[in-house]
Every structure is written in C-alpha cells, then in structure tokens.
C-alpha positions as CSV (number, residue, x, y, z in Angstrom):
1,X,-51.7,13.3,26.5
2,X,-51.7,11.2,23.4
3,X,-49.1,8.6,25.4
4,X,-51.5,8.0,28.4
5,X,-54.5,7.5,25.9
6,X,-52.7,5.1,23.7
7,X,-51.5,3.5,27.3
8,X,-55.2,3.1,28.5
9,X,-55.6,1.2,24.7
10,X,-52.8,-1.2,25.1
11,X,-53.9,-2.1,28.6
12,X,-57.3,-3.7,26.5
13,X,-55.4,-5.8,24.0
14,X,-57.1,-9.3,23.9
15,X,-55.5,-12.5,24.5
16,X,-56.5,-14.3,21.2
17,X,-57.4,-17.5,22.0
18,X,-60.7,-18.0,21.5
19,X,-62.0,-15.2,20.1
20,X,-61.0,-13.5,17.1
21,X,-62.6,-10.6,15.4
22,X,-65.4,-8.3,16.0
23,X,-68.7,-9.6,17.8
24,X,-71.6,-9.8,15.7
25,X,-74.5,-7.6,16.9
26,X,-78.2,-9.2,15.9
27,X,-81.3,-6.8,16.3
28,X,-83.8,-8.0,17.6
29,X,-87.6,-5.9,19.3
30,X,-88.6,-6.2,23.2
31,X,-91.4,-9.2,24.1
32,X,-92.4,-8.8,19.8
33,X,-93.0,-4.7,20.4
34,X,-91.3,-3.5,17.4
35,X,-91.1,-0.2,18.8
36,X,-88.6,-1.4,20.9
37,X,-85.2,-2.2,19.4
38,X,-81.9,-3.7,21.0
39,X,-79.1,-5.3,19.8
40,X,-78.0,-9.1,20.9
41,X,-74.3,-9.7,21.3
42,X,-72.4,-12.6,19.3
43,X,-68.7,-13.3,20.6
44,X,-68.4,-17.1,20.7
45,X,-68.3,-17.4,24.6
46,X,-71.5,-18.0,25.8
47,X,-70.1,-16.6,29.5
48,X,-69.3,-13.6,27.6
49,X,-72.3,-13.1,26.1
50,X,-74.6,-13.9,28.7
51,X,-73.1,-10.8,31.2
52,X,-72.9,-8.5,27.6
53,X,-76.6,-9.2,26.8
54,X,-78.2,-9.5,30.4
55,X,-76.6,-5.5,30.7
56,X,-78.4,-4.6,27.5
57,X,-81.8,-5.9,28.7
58,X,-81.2,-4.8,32.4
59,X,-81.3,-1.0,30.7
60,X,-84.1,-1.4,28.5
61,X,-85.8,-3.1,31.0
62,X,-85.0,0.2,33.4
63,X,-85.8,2.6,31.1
64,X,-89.6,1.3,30.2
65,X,-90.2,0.5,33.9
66,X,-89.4,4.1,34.8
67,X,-91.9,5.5,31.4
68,X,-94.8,3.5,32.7
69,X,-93.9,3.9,36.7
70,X,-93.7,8.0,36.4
71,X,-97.0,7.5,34.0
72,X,-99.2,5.8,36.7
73,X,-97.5,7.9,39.5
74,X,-98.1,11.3,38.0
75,X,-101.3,10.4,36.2
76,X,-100.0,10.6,32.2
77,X,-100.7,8.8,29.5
78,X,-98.0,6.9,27.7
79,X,-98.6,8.0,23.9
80,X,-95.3,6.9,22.6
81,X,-92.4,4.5,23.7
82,X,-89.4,3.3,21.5
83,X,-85.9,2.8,21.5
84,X,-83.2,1.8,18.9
85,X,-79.8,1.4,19.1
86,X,-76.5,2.3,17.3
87,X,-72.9,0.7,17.6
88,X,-69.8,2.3,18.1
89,X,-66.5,0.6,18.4
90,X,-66.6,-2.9,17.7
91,X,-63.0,-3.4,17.2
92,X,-63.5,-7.0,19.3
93,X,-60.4,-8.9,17.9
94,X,-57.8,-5.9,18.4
95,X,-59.2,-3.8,21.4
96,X,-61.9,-5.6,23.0
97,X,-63.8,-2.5,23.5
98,X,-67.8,-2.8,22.2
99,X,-69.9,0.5,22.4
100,X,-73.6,0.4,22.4
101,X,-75.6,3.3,22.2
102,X,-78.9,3.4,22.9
103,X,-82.0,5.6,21.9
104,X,-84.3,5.7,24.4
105,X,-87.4,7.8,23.6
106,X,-91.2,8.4,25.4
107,X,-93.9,10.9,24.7
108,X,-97.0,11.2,27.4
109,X,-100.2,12.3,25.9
110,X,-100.4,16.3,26.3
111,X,-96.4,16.8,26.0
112,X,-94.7,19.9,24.8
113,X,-92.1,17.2,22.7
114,X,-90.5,13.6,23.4
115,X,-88.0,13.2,26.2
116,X,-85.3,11.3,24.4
117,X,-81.8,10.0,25.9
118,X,-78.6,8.4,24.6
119,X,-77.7,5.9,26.9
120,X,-74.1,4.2,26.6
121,X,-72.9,0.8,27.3
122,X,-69.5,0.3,26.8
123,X,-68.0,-3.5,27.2
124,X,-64.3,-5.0,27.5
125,X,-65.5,-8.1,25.4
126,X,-62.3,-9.6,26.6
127,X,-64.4,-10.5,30.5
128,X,-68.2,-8.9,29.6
129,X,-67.1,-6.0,31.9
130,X,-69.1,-2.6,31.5
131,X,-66.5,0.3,31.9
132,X,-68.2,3.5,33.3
133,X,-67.0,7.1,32.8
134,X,-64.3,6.2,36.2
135,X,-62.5,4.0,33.7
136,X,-61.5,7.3,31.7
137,X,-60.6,9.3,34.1
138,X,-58.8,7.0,36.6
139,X,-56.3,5.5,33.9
140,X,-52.7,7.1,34.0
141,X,-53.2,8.8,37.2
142,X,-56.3,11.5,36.0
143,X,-55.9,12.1,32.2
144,X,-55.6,15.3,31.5
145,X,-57.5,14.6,28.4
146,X,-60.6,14.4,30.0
147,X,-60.0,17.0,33.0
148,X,-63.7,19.1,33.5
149,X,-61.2,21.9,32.0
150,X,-60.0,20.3,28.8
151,X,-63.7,19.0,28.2
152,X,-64.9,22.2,28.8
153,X,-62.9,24.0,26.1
154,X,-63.4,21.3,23.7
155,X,-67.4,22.2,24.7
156,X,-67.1,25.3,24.2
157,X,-65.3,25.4,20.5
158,X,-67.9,22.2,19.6
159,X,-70.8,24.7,20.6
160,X,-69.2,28.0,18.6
161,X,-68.9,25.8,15.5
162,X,-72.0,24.3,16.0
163,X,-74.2,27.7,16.6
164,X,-74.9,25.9,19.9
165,X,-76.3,28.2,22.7
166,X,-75.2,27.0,26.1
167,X,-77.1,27.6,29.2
168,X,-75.3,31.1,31.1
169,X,-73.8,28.5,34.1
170,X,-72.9,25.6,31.6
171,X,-69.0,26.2,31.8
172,X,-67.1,25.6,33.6
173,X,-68.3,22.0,34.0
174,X,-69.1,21.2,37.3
175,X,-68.7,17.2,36.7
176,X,-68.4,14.8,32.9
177,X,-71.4,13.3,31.7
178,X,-72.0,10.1,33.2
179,X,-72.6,9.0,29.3
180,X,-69.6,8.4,26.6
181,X,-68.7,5.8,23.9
182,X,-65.5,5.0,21.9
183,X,-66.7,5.0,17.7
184,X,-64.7,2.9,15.1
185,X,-62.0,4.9,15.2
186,X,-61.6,4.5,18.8
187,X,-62.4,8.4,19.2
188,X,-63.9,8.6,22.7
189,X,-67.0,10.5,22.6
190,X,-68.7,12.2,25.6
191,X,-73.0,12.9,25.5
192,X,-74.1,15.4,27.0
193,X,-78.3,15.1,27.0
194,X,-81.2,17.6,26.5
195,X,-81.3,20.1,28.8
196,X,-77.9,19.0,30.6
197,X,-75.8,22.5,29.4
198,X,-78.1,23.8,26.6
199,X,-82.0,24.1,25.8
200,X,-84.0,21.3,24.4
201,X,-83.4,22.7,20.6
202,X,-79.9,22.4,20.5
203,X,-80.6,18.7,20.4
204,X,-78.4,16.1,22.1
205,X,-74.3,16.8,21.8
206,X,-72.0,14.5,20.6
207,X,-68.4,15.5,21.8
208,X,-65.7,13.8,20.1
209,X,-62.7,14.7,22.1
210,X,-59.6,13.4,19.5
C-alpha cells in the first residue's frame, strides 16, 4: 500500500530548472470586499501562475455567483458572504504538489445556521495542472488505500474517536468525496461536508488517511 503511495509521489518529482522551493502564497480580498479572502500564487513562471491563479478565482467566482443566483431565484436575502482560505502542502521544490483549501461560507436572512463548505484545489506546480480525486484512485492500478472500503473503515474509527454520529446509511460509502488535499506532511486528507454522512453538528470532517 505504502509502495504504490510513495510511487504516485515519485511520479511528481520536479525537474529543477527554474523553479526551486515552495511557491509563495499572497492573500489578497475579492474586488476590495474584505469578506472575501483568496490566496495569489507566486512560483516564478508567469505561465504557471496564470493557469494556478485563474483556477482560484474561477471557484470563488462560482461560489458567489451561485449565493446571489439561488438568492434572487428563491427570494432570500443574502445576510452574510465570506470565504478564507488555508494551505496545505506546499512542498513546491521537492513534490510539486500545492493544496488550497478554501472556506466558503453564506448565511440568507431567516436561516437556521450558515451553509459552509471546504473546497479543495490541489495543483502539480510543476504544469499548473489541478489533480481531481481520479488522480488518487487511478494511480497504481486502483489503490487500495483509497478503496470506498478502506475509507470507510478509516471513517468509521475517525467518527468513534471523534464522538461523531453518522447518518444510519452513511457506511458503506457509496462513492469518495469529490473534495481532498495533501497537508505538509504530504498526508492525503479526504472532506467530507455538512450533511454528506453526518448532521450539521458534527461539523465538517477532516480524514487524514496516513
């Protein structure tokens, strides 16, 4: 298991020519609304950058077009809009691999709570390339690592620790979260959002599957 992981790694490794060491990440706020928070990527190829940062606006641009678009459809009033960001892996110079996670929070007027998702962008800052949840499971012919029957054991033992309830049809797992991110220490982590395989309370879950 450990083999094909460490494979899928080595199949990043940079060609160091141009670009050495870890891209520097500049916050910066959406059209001067300081409510709304994204990070700009730094890797000294402007090629690079360009396809990194146009993904990052793309999905904020998404995400507040949907708020306001479901708000004028259904009639609400937008009382609160925000996002913010945190960054994973930004082990650039060795692996390539940059992981963005972003907040992505709205409240309309009248609402039992805010409706608040983690939204993952993972790069190969070697080509600007976004790698969606296919790139784990495709690699070394279906990793077993990340089979829906090895994620849903590690599930359910996060969730016992935890105190976590989980919804009565949560396991088996029909299908992975379309949503996961490698951290510094190149842990792949999967996100699994409100309401996806437990109630609003038990918050957003963060599976680390080392």
């Amino acid at each position: 298991m450990r083999k094909i992981f460490m494979a899928m790694l080595i199949a990043l490794i940079v060609s160091v020519q141009n670009f050495c060491g870890a891209a520097t990440i500049e916050k910066t706020c959406f059209n001067g609304n300081e409510k709304i928070i994204y990070p700009v990527v730094h890797t000294g190829d402007a090629a690079i950058d360009k396809k990194i940062n146009t993904a990052i606006i793309a999905e904020v641009d998404r995400f507040l077009t949907g708020v306001y678009r479901n708000a004028q459809t259904n009639g609400y009033t937008v009382a609160d809009v925000r996002t913010n960001y945190e960054v994973g892996s930004n082990e650039a110079g060795n692996t390539v691999i940059l992981s963005i996670i972003l907040t992505e929070s709205n409240y309309y007027k009248g609402g039992a709570h805010p409706a608040t998702y983690k939204h993952a962008l993972n790069f190969n800052v070697n080509n600007g390339e976004l790698m969606d949840i296919s790139y784990l499971t495709d690699v070394g012919s279906g990793n077993p690592n990340f089979s829906l029957e090895n994620v849903s054991k590690k599930l359910r033992e996060h969730c016992e620790r935890e105190g976590i309830h989980l919804f009565d049809d949560a396991l088996p797992l029909k299908k992975l979260p379309e949503n996961f991110y490698w951290d510094e220490n190149l842990h792949v982590h999967l996100i699994f959002q409100h309401y996806e395989v437990a109630p609003y309370a038990a918050g957003i879950i963060d599976l680390d599957m080392h």
